[in-house]
mmJSON file of the N, C-alpha and C atoms, coordinates in Angstrom:
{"data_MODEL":{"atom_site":{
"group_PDB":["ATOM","ATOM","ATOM","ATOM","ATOM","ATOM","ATOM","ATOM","ATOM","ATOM","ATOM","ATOM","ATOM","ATOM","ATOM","ATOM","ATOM","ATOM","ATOM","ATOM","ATOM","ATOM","ATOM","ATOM","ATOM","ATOM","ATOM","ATOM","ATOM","ATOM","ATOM","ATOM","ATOM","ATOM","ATOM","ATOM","ATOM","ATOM","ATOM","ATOM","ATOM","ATOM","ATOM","ATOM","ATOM","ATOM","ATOM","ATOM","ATOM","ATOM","ATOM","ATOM","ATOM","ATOM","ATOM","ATOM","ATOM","ATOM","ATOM","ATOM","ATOM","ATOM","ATOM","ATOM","ATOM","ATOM","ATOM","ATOM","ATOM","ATOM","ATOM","ATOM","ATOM","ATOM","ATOM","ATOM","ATOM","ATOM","ATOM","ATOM","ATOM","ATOM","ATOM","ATOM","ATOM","ATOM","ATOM","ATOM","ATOM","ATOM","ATOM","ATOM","ATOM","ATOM","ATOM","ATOM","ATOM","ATOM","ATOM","ATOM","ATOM","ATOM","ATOM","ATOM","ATOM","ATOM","ATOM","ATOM","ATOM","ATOM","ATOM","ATOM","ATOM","ATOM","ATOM","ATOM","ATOM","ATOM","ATOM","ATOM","ATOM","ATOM","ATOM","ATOM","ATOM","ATOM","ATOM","ATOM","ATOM","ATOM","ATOM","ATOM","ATOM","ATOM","ATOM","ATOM","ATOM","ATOM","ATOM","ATOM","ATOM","ATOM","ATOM","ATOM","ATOM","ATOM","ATOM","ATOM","ATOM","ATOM","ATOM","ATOM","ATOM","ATOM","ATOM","ATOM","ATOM","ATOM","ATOM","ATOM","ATOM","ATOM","ATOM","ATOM","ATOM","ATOM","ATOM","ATOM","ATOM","ATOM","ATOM","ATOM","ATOM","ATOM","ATOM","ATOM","ATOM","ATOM","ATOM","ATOM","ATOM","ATOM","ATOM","ATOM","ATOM","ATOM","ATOM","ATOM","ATOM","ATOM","ATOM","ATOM","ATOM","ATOM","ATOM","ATOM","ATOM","ATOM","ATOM","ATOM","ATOM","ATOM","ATOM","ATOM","ATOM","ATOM","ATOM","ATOM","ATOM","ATOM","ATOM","ATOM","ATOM","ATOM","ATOM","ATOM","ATOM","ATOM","ATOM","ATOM","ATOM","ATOM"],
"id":[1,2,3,4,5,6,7,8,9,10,11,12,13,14,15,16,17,18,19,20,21,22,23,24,25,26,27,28,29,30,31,32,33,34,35,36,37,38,39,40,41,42,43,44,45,46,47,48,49,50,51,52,53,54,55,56,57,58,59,60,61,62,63,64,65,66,67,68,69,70,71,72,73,74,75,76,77,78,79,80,81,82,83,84,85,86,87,88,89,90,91,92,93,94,95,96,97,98,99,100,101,102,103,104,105,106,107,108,109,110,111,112,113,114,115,116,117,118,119,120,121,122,123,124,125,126,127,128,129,130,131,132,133,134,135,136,137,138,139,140,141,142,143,144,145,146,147,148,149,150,151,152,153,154,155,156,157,158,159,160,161,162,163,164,165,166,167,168,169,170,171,172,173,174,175,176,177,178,179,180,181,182,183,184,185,186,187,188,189,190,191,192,193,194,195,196,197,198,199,200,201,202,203,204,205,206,207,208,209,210,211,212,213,214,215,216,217,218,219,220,221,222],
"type_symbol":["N","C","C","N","C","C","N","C","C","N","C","C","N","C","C","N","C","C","N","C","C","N","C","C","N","C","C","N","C","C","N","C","C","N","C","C","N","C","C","N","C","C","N","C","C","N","C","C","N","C","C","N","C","C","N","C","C","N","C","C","N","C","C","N","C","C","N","C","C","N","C","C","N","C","C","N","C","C","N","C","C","N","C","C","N","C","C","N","C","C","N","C","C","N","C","C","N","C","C","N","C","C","N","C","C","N","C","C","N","C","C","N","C","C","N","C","C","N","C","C","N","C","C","N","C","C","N","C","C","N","C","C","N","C","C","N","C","C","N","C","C","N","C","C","N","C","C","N","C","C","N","C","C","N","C","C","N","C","C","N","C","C","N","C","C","N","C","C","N","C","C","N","C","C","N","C","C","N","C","C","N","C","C","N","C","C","N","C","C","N","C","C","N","C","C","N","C","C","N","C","C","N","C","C","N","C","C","N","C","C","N","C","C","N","C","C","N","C","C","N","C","C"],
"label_atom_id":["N","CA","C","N","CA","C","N","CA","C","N","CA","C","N","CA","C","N","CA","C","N","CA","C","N","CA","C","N","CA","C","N","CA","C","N","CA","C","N","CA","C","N","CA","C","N","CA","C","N","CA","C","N","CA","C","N","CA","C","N","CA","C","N","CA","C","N","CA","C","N","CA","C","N","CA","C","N","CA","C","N","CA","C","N","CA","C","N","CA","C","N","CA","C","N","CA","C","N","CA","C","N","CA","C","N","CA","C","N","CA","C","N","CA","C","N","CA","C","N","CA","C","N","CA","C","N","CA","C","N","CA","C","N","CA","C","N","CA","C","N","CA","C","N","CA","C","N","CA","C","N","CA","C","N","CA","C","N","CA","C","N","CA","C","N","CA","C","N","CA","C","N","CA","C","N","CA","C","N","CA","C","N","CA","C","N","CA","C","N","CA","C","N","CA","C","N","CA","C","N","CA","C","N","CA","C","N","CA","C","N","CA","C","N","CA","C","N","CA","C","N","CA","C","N","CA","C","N","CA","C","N","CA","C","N","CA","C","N","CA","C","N","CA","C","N","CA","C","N","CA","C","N","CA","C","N","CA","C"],
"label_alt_id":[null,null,null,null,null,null,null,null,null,null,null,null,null,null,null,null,null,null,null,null,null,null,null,null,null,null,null,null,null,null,null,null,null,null,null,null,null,null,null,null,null,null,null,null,null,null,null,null,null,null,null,null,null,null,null,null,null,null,null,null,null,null,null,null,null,null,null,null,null,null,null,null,null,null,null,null,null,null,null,null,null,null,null,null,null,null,null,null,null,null,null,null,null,null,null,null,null,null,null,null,null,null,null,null,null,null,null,null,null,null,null,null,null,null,null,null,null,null,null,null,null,null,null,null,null,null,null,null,null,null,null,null,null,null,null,null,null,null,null,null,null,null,null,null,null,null,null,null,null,null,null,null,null,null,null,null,null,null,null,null,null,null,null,null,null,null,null,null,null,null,null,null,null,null,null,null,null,null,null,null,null,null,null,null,null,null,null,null,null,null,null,null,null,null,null,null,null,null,null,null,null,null,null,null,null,null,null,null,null,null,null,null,null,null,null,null,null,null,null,null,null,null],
"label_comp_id":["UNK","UNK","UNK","UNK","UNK","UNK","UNK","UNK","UNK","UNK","UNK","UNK","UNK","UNK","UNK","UNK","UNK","UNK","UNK","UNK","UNK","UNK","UNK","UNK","UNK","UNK","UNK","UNK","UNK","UNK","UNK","UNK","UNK","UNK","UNK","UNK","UNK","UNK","UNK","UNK","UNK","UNK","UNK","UNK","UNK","UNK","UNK","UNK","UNK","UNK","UNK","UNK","UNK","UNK","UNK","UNK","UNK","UNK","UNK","UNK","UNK","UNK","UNK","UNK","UNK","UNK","UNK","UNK","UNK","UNK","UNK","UNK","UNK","UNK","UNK","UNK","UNK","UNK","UNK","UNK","UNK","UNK","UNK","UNK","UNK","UNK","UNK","UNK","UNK","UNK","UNK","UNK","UNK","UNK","UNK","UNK","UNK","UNK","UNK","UNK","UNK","UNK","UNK","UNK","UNK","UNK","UNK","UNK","UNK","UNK","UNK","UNK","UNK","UNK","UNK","UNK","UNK","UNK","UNK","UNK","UNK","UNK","UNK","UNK","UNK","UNK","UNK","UNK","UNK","UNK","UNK","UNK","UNK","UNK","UNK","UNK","UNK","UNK","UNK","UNK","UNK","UNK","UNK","UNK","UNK","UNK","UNK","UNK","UNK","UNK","UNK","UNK","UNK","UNK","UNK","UNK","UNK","UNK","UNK","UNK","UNK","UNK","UNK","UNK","UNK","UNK","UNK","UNK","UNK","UNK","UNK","UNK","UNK","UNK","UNK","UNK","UNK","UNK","UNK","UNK","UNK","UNK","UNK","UNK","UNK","UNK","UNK","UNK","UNK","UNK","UNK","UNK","UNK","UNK","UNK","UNK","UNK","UNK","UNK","UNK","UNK","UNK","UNK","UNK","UNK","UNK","UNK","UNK","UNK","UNK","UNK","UNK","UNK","UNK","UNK","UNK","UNK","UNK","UNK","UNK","UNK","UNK"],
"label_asym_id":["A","A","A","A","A","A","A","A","A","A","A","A","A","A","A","A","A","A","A","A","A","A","A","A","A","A","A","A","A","A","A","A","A","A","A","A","A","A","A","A","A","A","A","A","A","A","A","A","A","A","A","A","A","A","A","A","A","A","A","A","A","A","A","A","A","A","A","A","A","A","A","A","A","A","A","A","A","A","A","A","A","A","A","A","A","A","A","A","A","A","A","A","A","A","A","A","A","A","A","A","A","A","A","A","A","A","A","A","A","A","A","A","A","A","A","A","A","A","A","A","A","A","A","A","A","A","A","A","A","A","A","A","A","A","A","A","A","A","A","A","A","A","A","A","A","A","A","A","A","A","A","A","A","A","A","A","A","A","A","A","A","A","A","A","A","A","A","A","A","A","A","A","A","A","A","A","A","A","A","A","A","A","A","A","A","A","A","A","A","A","A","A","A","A","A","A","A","A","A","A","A","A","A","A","A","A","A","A","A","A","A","A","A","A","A","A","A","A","A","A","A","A"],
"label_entity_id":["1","1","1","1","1","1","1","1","1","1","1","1","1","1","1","1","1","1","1","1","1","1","1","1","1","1","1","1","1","1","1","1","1","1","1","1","1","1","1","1","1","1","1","1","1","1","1","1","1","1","1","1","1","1","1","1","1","1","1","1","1","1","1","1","1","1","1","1","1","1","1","1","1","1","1","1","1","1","1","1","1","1","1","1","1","1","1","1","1","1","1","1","1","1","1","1","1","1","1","1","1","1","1","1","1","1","1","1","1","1","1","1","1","1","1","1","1","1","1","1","1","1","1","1","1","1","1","1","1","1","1","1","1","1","1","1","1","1","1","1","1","1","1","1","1","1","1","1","1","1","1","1","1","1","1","1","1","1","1","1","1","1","1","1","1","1","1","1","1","1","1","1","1","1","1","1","1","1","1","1","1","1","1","1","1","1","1","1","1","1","1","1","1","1","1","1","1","1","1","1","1","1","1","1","1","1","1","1","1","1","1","1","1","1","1","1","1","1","1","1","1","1"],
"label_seq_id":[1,1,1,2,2,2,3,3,3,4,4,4,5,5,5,6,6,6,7,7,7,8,8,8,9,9,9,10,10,10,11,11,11,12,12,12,13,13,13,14,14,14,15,15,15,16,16,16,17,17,17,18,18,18,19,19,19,20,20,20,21,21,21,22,22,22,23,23,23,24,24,24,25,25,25,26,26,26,27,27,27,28,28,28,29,29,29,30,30,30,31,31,31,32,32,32,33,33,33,34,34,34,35,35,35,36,36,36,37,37,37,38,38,38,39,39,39,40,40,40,41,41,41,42,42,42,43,43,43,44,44,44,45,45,45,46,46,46,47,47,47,48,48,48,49,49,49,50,50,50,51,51,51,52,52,52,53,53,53,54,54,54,55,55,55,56,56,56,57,57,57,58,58,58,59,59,59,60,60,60,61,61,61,62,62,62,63,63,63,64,64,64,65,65,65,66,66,66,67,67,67,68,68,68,69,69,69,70,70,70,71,71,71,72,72,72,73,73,73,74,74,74],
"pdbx_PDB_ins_code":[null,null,null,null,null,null,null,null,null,null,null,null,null,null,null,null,null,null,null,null,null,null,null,null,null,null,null,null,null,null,null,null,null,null,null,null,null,null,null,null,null,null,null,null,null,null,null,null,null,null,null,null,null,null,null,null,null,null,null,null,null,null,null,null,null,null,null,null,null,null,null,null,null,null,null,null,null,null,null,null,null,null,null,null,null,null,null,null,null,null,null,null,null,null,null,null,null,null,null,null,null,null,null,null,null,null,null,null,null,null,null,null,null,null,null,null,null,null,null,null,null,null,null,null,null,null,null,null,null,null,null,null,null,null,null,null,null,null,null,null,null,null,null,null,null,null,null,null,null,null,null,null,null,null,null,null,null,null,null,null,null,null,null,null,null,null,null,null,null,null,null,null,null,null,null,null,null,null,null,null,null,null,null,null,null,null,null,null,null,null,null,null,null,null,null,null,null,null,null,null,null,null,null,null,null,null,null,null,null,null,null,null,null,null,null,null,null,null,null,null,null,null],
"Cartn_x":[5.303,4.394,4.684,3.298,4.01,2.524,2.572,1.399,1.025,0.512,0.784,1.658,1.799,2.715,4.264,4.69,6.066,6.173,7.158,7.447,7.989,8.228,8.635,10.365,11.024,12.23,13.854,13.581,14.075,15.013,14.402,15.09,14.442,14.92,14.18,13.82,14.617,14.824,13.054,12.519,11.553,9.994,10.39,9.157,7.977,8.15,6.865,6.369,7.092,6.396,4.989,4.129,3.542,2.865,0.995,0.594,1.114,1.68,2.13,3.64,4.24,5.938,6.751,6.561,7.149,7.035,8.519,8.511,8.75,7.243,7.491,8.561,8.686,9.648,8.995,7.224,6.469,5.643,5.462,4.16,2.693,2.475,0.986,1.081,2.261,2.435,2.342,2.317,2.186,0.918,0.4,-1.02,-1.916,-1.664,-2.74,-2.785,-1.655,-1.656,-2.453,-3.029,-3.944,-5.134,-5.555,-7.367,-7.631,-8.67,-9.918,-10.791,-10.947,-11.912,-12.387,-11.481,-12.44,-12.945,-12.856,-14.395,-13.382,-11.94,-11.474,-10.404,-10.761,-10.056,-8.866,-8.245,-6.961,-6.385,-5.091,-4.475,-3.271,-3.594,-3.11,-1.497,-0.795,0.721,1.586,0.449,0.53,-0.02,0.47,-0.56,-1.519,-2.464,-3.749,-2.715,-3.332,-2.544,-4.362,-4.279,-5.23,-5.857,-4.971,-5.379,-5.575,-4.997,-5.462,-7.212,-7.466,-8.738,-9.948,-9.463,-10.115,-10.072,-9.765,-8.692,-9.557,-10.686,-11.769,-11.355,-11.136,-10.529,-9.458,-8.276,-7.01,-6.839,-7.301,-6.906,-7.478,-8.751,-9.336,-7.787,-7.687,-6.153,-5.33,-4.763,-4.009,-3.644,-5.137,-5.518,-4.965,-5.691,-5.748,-4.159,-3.57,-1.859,-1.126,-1.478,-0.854,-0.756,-1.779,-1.826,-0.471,0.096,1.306,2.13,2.332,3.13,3.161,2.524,1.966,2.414,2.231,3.146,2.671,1.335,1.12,2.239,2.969,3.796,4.944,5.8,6.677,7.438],
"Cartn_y":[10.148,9.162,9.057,9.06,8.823,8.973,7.392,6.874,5.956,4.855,3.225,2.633,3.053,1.922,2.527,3.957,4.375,5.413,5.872,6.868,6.663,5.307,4.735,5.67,6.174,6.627,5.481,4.693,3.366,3.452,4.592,5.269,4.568,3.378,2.973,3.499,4.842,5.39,6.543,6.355,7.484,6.684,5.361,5.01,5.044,5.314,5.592,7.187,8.068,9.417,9.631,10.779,10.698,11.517,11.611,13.106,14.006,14.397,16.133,15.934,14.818,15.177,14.107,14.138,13.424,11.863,11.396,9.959,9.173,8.389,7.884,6.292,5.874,5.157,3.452,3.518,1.948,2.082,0.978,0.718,0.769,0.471,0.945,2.973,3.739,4.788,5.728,4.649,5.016,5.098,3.713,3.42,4.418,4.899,5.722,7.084,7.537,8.485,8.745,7.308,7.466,7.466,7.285,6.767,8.133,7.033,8.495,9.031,9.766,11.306,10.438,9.355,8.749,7.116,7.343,5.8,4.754,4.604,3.54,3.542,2.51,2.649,2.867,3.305,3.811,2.097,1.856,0.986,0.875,0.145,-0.226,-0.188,-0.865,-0.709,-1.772,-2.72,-4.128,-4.417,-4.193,-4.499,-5.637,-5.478,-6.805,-7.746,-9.212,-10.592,-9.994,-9.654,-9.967,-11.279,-12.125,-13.852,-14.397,-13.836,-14.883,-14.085,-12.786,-12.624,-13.174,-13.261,-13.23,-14.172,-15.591,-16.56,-16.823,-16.996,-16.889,-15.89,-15.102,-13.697,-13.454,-15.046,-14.488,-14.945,-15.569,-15.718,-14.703,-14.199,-12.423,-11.732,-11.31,-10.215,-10.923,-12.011,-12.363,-11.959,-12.23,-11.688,-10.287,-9.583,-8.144,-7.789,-8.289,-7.572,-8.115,-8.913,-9.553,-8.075,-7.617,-6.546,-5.8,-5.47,-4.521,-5.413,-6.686,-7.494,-7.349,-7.443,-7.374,-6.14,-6.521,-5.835,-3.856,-3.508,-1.866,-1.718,-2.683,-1.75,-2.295,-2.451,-3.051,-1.777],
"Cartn_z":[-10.612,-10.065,-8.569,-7.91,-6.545,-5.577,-4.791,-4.036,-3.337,-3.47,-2.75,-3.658,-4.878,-5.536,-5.809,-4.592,-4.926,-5.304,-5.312,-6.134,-7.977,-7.681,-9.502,-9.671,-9.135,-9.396,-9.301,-8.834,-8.246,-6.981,-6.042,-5.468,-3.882,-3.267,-2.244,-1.056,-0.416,0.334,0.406,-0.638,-0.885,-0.831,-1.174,-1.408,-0.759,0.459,1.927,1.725,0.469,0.614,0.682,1.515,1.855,1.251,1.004,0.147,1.123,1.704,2.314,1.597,1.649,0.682,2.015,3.213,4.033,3.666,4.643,4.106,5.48,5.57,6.425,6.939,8.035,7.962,8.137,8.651,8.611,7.477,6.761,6.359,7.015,7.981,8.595,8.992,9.378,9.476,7.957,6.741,5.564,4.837,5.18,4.477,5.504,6.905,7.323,6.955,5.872,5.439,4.101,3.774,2.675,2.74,3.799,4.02,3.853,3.217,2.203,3.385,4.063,4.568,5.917,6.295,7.847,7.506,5.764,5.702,6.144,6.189,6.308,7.837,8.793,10.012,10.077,10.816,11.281,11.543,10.828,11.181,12.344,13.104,14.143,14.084,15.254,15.126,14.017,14.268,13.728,12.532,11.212,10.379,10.027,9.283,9.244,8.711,8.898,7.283,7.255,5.852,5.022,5.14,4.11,4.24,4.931,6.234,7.376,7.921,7.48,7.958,6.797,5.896,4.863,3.946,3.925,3.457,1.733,2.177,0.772,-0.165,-0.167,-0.997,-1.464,-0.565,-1.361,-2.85,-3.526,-5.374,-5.545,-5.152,-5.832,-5.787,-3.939,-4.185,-4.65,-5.387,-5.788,-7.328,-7.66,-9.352,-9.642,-8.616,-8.59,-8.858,-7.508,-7.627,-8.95,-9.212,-9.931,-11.703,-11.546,-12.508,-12.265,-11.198,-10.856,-11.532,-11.743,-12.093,-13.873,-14.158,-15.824,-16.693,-17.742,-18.679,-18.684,-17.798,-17.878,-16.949,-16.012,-14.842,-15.145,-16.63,-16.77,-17.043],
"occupancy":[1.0,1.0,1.0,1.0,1.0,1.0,1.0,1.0,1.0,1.0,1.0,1.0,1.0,1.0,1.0,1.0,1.0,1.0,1.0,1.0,1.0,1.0,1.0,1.0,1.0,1.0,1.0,1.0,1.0,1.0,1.0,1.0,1.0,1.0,1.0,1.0,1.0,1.0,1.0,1.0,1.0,1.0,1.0,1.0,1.0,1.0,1.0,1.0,1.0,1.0,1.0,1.0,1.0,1.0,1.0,1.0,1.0,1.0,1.0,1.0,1.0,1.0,1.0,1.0,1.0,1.0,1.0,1.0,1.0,1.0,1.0,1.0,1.0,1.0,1.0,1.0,1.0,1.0,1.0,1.0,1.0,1.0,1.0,1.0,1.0,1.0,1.0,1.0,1.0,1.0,1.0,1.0,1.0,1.0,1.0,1.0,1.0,1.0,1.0,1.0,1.0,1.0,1.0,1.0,1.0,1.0,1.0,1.0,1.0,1.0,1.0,1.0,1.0,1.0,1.0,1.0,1.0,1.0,1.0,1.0,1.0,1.0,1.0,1.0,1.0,1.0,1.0,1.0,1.0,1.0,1.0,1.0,1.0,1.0,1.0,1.0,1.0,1.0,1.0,1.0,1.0,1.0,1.0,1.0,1.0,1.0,1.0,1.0,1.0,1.0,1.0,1.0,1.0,1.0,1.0,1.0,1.0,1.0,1.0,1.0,1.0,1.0,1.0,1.0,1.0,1.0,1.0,1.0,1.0,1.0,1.0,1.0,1.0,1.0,1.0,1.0,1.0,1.0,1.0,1.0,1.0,1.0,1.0,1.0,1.0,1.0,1.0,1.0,1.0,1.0,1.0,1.0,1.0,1.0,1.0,1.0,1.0,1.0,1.0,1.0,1.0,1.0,1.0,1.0,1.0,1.0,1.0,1.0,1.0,1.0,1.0,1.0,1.0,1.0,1.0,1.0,1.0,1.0,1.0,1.0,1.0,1.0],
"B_iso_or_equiv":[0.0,0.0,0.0,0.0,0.0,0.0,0.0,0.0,0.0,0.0,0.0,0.0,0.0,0.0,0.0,0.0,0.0,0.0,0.0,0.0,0.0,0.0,0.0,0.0,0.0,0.0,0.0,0.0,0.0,0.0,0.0,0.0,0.0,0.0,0.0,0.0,0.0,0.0,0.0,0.0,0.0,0.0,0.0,0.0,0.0,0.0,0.0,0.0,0.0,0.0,0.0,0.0,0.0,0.0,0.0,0.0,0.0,0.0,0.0,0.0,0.0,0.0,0.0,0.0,0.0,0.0,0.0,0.0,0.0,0.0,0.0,0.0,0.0,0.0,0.0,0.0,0.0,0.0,0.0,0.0,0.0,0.0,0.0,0.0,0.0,0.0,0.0,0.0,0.0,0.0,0.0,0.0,0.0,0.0,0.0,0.0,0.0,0.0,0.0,0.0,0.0,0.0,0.0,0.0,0.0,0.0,0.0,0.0,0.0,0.0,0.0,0.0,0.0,0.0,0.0,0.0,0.0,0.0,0.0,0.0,0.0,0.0,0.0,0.0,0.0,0.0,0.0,0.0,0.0,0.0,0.0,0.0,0.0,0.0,0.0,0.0,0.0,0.0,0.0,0.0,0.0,0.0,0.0,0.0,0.0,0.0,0.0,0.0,0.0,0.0,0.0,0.0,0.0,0.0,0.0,0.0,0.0,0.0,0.0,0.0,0.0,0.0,0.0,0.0,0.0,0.0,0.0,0.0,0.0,0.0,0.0,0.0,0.0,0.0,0.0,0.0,0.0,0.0,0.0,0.0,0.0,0.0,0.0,0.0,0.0,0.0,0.0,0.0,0.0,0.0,0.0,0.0,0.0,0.0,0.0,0.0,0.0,0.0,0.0,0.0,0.0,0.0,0.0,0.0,0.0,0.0,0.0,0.0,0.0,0.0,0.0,0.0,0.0,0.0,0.0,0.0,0.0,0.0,0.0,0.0,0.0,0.0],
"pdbx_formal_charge":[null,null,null,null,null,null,null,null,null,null,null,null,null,null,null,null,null,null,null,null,null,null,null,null,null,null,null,null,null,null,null,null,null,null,null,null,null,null,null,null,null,null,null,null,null,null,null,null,null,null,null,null,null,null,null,null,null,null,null,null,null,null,null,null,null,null,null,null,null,null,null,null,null,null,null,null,null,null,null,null,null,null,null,null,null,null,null,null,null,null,null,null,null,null,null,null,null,null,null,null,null,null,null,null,null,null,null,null,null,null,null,null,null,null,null,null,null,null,null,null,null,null,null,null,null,null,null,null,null,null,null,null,null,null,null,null,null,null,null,null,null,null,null,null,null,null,null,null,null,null,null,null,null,null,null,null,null,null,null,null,null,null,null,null,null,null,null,null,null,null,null,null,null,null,null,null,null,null,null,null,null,null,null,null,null,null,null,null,null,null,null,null,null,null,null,null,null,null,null,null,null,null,null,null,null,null,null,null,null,null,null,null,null,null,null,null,null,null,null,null,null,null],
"auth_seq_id":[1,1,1,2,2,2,3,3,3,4,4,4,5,5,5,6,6,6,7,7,7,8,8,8,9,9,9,10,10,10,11,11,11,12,12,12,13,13,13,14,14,14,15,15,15,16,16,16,17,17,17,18,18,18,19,19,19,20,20,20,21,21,21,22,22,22,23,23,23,24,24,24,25,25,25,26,26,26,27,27,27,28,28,28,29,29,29,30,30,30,31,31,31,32,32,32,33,33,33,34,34,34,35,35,35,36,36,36,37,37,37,38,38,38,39,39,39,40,40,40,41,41,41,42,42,42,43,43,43,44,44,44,45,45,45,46,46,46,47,47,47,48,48,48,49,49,49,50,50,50,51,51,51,52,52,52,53,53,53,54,54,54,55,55,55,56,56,56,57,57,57,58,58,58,59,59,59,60,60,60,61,61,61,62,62,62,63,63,63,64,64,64,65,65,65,66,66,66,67,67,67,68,68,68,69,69,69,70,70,70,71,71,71,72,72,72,73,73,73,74,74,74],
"auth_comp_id":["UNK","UNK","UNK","UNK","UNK","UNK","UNK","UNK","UNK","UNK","UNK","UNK","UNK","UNK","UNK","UNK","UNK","UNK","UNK","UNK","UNK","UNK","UNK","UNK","UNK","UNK","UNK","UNK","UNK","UNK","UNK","UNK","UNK","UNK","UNK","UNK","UNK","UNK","UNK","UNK","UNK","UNK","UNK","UNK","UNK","UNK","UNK","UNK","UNK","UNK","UNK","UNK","UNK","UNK","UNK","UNK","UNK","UNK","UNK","UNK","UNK","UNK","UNK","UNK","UNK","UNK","UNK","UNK","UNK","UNK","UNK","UNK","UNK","UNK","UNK","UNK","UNK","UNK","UNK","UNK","UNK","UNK","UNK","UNK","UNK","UNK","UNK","UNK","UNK","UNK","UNK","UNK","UNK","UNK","UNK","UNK","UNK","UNK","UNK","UNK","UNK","UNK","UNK","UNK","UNK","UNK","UNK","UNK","UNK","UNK","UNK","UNK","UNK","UNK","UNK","UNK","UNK","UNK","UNK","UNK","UNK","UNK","UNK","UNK","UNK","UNK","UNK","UNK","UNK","UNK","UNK","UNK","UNK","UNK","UNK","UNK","UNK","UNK","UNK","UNK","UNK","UNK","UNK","UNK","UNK","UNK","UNK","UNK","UNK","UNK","UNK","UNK","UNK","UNK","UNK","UNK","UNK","UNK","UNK","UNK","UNK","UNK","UNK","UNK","UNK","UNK","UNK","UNK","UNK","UNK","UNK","UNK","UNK","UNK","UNK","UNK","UNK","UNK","UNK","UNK","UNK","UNK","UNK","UNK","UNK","UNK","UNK","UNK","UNK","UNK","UNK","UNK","UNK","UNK","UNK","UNK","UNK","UNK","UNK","UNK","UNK","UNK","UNK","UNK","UNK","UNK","UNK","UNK","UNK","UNK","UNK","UNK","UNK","UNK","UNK","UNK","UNK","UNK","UNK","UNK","UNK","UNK"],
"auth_asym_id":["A","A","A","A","A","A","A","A","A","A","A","A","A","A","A","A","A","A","A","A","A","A","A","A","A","A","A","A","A","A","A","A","A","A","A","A","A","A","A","A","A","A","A","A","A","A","A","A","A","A","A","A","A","A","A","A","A","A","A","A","A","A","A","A","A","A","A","A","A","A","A","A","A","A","A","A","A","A","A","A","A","A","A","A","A","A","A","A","A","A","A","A","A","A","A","A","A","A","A","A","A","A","A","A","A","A","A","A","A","A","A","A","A","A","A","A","A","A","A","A","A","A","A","A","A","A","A","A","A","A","A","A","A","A","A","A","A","A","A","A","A","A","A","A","A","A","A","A","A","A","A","A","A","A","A","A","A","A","A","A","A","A","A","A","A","A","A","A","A","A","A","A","A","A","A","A","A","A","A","A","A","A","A","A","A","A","A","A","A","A","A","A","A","A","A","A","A","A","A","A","A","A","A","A","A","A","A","A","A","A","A","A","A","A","A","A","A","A","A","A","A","A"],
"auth_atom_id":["N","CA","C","N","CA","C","N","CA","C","N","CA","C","N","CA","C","N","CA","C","N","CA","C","N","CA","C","N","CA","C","N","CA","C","N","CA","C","N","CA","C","N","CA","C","N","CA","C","N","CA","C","N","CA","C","N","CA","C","N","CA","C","N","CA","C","N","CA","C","N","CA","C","N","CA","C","N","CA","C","N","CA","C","N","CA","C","N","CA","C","N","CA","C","N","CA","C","N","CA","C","N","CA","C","N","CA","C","N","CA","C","N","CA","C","N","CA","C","N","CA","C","N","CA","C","N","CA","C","N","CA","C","N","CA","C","N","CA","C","N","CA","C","N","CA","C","N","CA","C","N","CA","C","N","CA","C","N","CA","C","N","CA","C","N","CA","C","N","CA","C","N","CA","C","N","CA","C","N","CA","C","N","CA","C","N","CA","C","N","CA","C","N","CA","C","N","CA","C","N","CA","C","N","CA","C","N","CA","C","N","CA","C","N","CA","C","N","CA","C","N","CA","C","N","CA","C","N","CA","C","N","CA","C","N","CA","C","N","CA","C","N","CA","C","N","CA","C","N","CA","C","N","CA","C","N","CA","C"],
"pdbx_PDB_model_num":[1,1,1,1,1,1,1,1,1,1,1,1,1,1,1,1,1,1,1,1,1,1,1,1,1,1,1,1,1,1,1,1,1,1,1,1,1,1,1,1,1,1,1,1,1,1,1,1,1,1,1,1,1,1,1,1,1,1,1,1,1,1,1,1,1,1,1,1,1,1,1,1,1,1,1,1,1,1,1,1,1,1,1,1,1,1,1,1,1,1,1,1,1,1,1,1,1,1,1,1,1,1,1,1,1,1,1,1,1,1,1,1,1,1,1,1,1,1,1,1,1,1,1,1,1,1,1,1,1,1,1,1,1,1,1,1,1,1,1,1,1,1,1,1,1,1,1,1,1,1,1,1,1,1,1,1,1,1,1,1,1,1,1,1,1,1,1,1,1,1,1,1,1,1,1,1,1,1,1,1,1,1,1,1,1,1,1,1,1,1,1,1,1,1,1,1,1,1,1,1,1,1,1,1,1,1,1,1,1,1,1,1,1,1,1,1,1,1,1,1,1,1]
}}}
């Protein structure tokens, strides 16, 4: 397994691997290694607060993550 949610090995040192195999060392230097074909902007140095752009939406992402939490990712 191995993508936004880790590599799953419990190995912390790995978890930023990247699709080419490299591991990067930020989170925004990580997530821009995932955007799909252009549709989604290049993130900055600084990453977004979500909630603070979007404050209406946070119980949605709240719901959502909360699945990583739940018994399929136990």
């Amino acid at each position: 397994v191995r993508g936004l949610c880790g590599t799953y090995n419990w190995d912390q040192q790995d978890e930023f691997t990247t699709p080419a195999g490299d591991v990067e060392s930020g989170v925004t230097a990580f997530a821009n290694q995932y955007r799909a074909s252009g549709d989604c902007p290049v993130l900055g140095p600084v990453p977004l607060q979500p909630c603070d752009a979007f404050a209406g939406r946070r119980e949605v992402a709240e719901a959502a993550c909360a699945v990583l939490h739940g018994p399929a990712f136990q």
